[in-house]
C-alpha positions in Angstrom: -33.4 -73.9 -26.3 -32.8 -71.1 -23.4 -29.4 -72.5 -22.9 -29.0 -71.9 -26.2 -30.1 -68.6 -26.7 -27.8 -67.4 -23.1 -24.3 -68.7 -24.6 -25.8 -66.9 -28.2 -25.9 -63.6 -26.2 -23.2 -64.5 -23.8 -20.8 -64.9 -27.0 -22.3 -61.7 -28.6 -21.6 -59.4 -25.5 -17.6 -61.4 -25.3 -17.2 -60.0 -29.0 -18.5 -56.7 -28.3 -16.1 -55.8 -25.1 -13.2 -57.3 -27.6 -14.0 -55.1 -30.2 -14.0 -51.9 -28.0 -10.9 -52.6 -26.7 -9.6 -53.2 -29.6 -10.5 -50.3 -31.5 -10.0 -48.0 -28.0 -6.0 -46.4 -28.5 -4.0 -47.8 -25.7 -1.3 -45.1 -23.8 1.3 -46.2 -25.7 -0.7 -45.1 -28.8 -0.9 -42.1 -27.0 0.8 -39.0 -28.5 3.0 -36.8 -26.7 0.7 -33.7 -26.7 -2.2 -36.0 -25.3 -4.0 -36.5 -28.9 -4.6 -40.1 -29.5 -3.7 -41.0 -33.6 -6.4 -39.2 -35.1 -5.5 -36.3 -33.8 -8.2 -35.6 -31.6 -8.1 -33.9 -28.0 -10.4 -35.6 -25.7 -10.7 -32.5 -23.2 -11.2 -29.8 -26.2 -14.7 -30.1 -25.5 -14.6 -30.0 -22.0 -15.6 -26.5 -19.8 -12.8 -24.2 -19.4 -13.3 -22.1 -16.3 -11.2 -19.0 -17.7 -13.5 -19.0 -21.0 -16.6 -18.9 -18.7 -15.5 -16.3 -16.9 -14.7 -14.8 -20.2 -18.4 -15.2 -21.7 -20.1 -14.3 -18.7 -20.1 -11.6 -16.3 -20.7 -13.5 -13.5 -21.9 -17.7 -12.6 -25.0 -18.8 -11.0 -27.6 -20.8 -10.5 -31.4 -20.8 -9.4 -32.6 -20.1 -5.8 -36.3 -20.2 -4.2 -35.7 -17.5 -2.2 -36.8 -13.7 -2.5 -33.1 -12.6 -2.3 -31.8 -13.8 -5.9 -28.5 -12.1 -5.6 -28.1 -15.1 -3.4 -27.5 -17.4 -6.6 -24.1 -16.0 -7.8 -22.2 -18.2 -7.2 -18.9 -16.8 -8.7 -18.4 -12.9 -9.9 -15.4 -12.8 -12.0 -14.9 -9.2 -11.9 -14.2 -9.3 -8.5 -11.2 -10.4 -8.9 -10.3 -7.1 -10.7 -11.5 -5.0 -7.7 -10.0 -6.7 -5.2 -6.6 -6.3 -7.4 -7.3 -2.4 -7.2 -8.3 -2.8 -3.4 -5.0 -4.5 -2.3 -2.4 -3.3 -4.7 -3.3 -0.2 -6.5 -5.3 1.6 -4.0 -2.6 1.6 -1.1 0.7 2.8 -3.5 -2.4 5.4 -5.5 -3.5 6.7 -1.6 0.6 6.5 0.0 1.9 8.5 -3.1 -1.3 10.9 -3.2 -0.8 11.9 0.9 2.7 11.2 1.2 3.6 13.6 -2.2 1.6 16.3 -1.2 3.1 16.2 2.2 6.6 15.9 1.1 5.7 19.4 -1.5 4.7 21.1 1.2 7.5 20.5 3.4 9.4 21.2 0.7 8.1 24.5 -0.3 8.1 25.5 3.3 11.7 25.1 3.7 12.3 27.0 0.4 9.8 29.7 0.8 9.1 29.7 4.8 6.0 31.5 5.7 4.2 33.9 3.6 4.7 37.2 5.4 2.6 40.6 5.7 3.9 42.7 3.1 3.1 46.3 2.4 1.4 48.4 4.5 3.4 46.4 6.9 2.4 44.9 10.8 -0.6 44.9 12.5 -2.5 47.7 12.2 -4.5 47.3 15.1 -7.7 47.5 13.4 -10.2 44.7 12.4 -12.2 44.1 9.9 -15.1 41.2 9.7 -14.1 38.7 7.2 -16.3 35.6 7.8 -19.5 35.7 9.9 -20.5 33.2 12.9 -22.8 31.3 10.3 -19.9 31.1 7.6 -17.5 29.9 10.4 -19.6 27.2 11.4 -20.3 26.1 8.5 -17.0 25.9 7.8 -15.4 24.2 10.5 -18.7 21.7 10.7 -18.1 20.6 7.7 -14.1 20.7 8.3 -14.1 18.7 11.5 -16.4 15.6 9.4 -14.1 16.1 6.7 -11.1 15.2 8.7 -12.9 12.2 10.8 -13.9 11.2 7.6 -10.7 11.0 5.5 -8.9 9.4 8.8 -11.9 6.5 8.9 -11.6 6.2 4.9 -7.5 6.0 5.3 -7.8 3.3 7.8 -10.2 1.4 5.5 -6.7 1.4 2.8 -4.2 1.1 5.3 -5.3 -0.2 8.7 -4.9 -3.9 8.5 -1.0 -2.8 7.0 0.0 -0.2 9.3 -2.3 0.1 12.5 -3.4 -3.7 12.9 0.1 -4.9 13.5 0.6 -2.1 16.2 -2.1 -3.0 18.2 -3.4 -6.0 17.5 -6.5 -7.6 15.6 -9.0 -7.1 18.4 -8.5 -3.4 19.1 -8.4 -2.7 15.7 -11.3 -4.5 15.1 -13.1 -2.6 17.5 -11.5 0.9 15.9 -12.2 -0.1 12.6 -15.4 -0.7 13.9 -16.8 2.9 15.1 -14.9 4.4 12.3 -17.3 3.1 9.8 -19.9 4.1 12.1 -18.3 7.7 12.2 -17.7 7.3 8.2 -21.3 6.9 7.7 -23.0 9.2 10.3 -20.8 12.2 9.8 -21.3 12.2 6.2 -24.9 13.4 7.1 -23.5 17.0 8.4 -20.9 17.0 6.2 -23.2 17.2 2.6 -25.1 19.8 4.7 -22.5 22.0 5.1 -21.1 21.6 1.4 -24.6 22.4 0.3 -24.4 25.5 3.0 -21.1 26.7 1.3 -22.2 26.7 -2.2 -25.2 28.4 -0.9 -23.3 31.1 1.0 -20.5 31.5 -1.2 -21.0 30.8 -4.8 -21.4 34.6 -5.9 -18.0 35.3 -5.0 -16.4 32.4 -6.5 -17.0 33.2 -10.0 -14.5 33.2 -12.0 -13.5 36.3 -13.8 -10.2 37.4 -15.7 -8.6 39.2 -12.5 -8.4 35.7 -11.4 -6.1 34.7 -14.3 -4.3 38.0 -13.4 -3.4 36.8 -10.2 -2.5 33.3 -11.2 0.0 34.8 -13.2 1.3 37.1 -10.4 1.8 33.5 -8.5 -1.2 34.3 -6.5 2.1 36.0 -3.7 3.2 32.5 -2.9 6.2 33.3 -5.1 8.1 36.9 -5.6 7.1 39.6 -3.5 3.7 41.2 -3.3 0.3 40.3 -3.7 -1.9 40.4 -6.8 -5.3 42.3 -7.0 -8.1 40.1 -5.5 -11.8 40.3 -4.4 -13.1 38.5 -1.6 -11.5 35.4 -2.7 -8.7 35.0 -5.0 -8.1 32.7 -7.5 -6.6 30.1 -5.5 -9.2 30.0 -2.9 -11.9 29.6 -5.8 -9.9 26.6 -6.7 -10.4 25.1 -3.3 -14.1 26.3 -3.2 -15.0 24.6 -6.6 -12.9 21.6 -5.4 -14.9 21.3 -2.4 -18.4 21.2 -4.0 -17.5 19.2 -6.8 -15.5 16.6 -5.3 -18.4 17.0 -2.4 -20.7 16.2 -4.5 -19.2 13.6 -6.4 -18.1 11.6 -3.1 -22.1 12.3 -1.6 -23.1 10.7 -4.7 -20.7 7.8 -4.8 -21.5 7.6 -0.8 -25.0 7.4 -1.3 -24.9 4.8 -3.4 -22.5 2.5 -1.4 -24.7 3.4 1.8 -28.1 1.8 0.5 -26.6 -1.0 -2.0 -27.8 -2.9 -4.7 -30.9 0.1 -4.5 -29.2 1.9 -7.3 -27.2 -0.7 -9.3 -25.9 -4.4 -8.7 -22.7 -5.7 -7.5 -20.6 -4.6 -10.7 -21.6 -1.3 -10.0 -20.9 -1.5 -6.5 -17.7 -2.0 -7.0 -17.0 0.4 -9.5 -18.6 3.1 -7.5 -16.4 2.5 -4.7 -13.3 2.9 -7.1 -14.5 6.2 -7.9 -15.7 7.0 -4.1 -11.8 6.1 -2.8 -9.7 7.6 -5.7 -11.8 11.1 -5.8 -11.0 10.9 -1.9 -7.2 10.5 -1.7 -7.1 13.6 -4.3 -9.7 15.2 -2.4 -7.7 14.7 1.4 -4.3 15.9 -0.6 -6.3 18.6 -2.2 -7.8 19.7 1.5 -3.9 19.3 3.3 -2.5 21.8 1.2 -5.3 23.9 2.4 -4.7 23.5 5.6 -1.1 24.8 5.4 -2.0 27.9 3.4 -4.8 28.7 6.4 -2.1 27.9 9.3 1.5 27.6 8.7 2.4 29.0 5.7 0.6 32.4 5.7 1.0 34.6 8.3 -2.6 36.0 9.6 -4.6 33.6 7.4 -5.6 31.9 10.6 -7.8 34.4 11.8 -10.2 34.7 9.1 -11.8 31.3 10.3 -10.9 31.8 13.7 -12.1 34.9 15.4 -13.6 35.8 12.2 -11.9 39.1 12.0 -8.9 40.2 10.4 -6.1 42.5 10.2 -7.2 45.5 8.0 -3.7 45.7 7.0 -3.5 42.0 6.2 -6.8 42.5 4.3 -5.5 45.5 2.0 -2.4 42.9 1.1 -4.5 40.0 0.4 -7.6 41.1 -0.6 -6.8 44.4 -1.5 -10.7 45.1 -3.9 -12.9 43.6 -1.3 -11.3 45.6 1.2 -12.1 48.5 -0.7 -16.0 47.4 -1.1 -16.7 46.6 2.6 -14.9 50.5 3.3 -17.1 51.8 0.7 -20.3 49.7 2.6 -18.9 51.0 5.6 -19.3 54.6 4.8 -23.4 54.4 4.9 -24.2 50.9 7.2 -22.9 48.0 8.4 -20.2 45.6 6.9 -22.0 42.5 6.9 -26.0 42.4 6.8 -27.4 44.1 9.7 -24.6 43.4 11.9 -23.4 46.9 13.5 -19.9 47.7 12.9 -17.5 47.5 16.1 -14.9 50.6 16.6 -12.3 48.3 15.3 -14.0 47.9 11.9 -13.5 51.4 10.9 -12.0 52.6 6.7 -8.1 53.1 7.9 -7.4 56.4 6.8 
């Protein structure tokens, strides 16, 4: 009777594997486009990785550990910085430096150097434009601006321009203390911008003279200077650029400097988009500065160098502040408490 029950089932399992195989399509049944004949697709059901990254903003699982930013597995947005870290950022940064650069050159060949116009040379006489607390402020916060921008421009082009030059150890090591010199010196450097605003907001209002002298070409073009106060209208552009593209990169900095304290890898990334596009303007921004205070305008130097400058460069320039500090001059000191030298006189 157990024989006779094993060959039942025996014969029952036989049919079954027959009848599978015969219902199964075989390849030749197979269509062309992969459906079998009733026009099914045996993968449509299956996972597709590009609609998960689709549906989800990033893929993870479940970890034990405190850290659970340690359970992404994949972040697909990634992909999309590092597209903007290795192909937009280095043609956005060359054309950003290398434009402003080339305009400059440019407008020096045309133009040359600004000269000093009417009432002509040197007069011989001085007058106290910036104070020893306003030039160090200044140049403290010029000298981590430049470290800065030079550490931040090897972070977009190092590995393509510097690495192959001296090879991946020394650059290593450069890269190296320039991120420790990125992130130390930006200390001093939101001290001084908060210093500057301090020290000079009041006369970087605007007002209409300033559209006055933006009209006039501000003396970079024609002959001549415009009216202007302590600071012209071009210089208040440069002022408000400073402490709002300061502020915004502090910010941004900040952020990057104590991660995922603030917002989570997305934002990360997006933050440092902003940090490095607000700072190739801001470094093109800060060249032509440069020029206008060296090269390109004769006796600009000295109002950040020794302080003091030539009262007939003054009159040309800054033709309404000159007549304030004479007008200062006539009962007290130029600046604060400071007494005035016997080459800070009113010219007559």
């Amino acid at each position: 009777m157990a024989r006779v029950s094993g060959l039942v089932r025996t014969g029952i399992v036989a049919l079954s594997l027959w009848a599978a195989g015969a219902l199964a399509p075989s390849s030749a049944q197979m269509t062309k486009d992969g459906l079998n004949p009733t026009g099914a697709n045996p993968t449509a059901n299956s996972v597709n990785e590009e609609f998960l990254f689709k549906q989800e903003p990033k893929i993870g699982g479940r970890v034990s550990i405190p850290d659970q930013k340690s359970a992404n597995l994949i972040q697909p947005q990634g992909r999309e910085y590092r597209a903007f870290r290795e192909d937009y950022l280095p043609w956005i940064g060359g054309i950003a430096v290398l434009g402003i650069l080339g305009l400059l050159a440019t407008f020096f060949l045309l133009r040359g150097r600004i000269p000093l116009d009417d009432p002509g040379p040197d007069t011989g006489k001085k007058i106290l434009r910036f104070n020893s607390f306003e030039r160090f402020a200044h140049w403290m916060t010029a000298t981590c601006f430049i470290i800065l921008s030079l550490s931040g421009l090897n972070y977009i082009f190092g590995k393509r321009l510097l690495m192959p030059l001296i090879g991946p150890e020394a650059f290593g090591a450069l890269a190296q203390w320039a991120k420790y010199a990125h992130l130390y010196l930006a200390w001093p450097f939101m001290l001084g911008i908060a210093i500057m605003l301090v020290v000079w907001v009041r006369d970087n209002i605007p007002e209409k003279l300033d559209w006055e002298w933006i009209k006039a070409g501000g003396g970079l073009v024609g002959r001549g200077h415009p009216h202007a106060r302590r600071f012209n209208a071009g210089q208040k552009v440069v002022f408000w650029m400073v402490v709002g593209f300061g502020a915004a990169m502090s910010v941004t900095g900040l952020v990057m400097m104590f991660p995922f304290s603030v917002t989570d890898i997305n934002g990360m990334q997006v933050t440092q988009v902003i940090h490095s596009l607000i700072g190739v303007v801001f470094i093109a921004g800060i060249l032509a500065h440069i020029y206008i205070g060296s090269i390109g305008m004769e006796g600009a130097y000295d109002a950040m160098g020794s302080g003091k400058v030539d009262l007939g460069w003054a009159k040309s320039h800054h033709d309404l502040w000159v007549e304030e500090q004479q007008a200062k001059t006539a009962s007290g000191p130029q600046v604060g408490k400071r007494p005035v030298s016997p080459h800070q006189v009113p010219a007559e």
